[in-house]
C-alpha positions in Angstrom: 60.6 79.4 177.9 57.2 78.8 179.6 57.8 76.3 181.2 61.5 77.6 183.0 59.4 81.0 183.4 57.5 79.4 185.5 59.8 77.4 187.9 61.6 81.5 188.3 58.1 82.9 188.7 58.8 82.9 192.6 62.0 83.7 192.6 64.4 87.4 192.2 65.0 86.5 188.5 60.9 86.4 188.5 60.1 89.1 190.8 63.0 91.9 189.5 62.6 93.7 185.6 66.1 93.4 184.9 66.7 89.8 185.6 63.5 89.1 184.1 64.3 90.6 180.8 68.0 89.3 181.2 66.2 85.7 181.4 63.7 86.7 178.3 67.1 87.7 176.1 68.9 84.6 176.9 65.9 82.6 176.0 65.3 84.5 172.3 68.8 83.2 171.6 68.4 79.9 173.3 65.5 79.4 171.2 66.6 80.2 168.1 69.9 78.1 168.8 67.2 75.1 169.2 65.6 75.6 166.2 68.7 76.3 164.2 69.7 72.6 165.4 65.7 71.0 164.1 66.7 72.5 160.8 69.9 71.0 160.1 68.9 67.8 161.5 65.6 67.8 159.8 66.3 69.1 156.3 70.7 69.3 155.9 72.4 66.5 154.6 75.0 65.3 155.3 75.1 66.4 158.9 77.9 67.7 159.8 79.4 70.6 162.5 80.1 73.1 159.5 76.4 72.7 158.8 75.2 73.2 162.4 77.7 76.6 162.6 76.4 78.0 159.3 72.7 77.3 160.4 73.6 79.3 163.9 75.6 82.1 162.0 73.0 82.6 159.1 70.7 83.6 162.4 72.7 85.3 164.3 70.8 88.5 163.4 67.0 87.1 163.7 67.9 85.4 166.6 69.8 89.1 168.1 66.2 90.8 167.0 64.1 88.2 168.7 66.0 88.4 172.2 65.9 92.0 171.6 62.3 92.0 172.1 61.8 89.9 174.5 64.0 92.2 176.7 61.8 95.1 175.1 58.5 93.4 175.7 59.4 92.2 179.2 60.6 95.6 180.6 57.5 97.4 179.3 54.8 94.6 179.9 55.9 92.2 182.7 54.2 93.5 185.7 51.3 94.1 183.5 51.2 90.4 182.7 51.9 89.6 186.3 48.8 91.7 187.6 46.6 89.9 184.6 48.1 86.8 185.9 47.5 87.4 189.3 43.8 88.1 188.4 42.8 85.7 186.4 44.4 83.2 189.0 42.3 85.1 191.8 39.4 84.6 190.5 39.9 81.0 189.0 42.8 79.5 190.9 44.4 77.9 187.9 48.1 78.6 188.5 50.1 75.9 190.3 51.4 78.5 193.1 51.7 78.1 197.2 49.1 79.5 199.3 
């Protein structure tokens, strides 16, 4: 997410709450849909698609709470974490951003 978050940084999906947290809630499922796929391939055998489904539809419900509060944590926090951002790169220019 990180690194995405920062190529829409500059951006209306970066700048706006509700496309932000849109972006964060798409990314808690993304995420756990990645990690449902290391599992199967890392520790299911055989591999096969009805193991891949199960793995995604055990975690439906983790993976619902964790884009949940991403959303949650994104509209409440994300022009506080812009501002501390926008500080911290003030005063030690370490973000990769146009001048």
């Amino acid at each position: 997410m990180g690194f995405t978050a920062a190529l829409i940084a500059h951006t209306v999906i970066g700048k706006r709450r509700l496309p932000l947290a849109i972006f964060g809630g798409l990314w808690g499922f993304g995420f756990g849909w990645l990690m449902d796929a290391w599992y199967v391939l890392a520790y299911v055998q055989p591999l096969t698609g009805k193991a891949f489904l199960t793995a995604a539809l055990v975690s439906v419900k983790f993976d619902a709470y964790h884009a949940a509060a991403n959303v949650i944590f994104l509209i409440l926090f994300a022009n506080l974490w812009q501002q501390l951002f926008q500080r911290l790169n003030d005063k030690y220019d370490f973000l990769p951003t146009q001048k």
